[in-house]
C-alpha positions in Angstrom: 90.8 135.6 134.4 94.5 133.9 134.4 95.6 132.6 131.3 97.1 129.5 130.7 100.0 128.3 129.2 98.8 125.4 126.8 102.3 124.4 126.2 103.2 122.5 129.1 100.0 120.6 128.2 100.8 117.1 126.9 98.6 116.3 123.1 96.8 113.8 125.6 96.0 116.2 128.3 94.9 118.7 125.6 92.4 116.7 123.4 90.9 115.3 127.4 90.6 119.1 128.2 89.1 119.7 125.0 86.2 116.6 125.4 85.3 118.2 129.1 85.3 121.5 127.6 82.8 120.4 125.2 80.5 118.7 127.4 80.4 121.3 129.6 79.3 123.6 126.5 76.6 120.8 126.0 75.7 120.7 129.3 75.0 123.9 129.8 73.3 124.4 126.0 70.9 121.7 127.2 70.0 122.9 131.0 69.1 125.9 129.4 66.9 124.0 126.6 64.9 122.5 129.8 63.9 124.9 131.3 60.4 125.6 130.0 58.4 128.6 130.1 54.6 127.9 132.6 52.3 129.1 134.2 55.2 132.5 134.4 58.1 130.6 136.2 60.8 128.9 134.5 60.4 124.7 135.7 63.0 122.5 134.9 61.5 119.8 132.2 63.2 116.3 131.1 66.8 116.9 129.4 69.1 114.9 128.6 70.4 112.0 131.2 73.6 110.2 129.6 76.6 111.3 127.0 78.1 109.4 125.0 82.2 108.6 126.3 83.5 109.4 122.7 81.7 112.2 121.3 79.9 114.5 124.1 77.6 116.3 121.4 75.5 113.0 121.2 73.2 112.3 124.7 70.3 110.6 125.4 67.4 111.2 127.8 66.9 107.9 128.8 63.1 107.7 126.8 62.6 106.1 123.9 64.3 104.2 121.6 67.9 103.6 123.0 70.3 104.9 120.6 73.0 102.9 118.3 76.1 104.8 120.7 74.7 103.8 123.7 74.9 99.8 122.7 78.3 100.3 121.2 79.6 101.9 124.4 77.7 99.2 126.7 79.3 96.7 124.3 82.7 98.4 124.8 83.0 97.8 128.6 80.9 100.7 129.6 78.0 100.2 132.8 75.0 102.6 132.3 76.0 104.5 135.3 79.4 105.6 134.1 77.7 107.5 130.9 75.2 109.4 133.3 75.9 113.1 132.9 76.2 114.8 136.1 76.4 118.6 137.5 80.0 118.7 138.8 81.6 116.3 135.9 79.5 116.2 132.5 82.0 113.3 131.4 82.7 110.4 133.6 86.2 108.9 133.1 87.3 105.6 134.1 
């Protein structure tokens, strides 16, 4: 695997990195948590659907109660759609 060189990184482009990094980690953690052992095969069960902009640790399946990030992010400017997590970028950006 290349290795890069972090330096020519700015502090901004480093702490971005670092939040896709770790909702990538969380997405991944979480596939794997949904995938359920029946009836022998592995089937995909309900994970989570939406990540919170600021801290990529917190998501929510879209069930339940809606939690106290997701209002403050709606309330920041955020749609719904633009915190749903998705397979080829865990983190939208606008």
């Amino acid at each position: 695997m290349k290795e890069f060189d972090f330096s020519l990184f700015t502090d901004r482009q480093l702490g971005a990195l670092a939040r896709q990094l770790t909702a990538e980690f969380v997405r991944r953690r979480e596939a794997a948590k949904r995938l359920v052992k029946r009836r022998g095969g592995l089937v995909e069960g309900a994970g989570p659907k939406y990540v919170n902009p600021d801290n990529p640790a917190q998501t929510w399946s879209g069930r339940g109660k809606r939690p106290a990030w997701l209002d403050a992010a709606i309330d920041a400017g955020h749609d719904l759609d633009s915190l749903v997590i998705s397979d080829d970028h865990p983190v939208r950006r606008d």
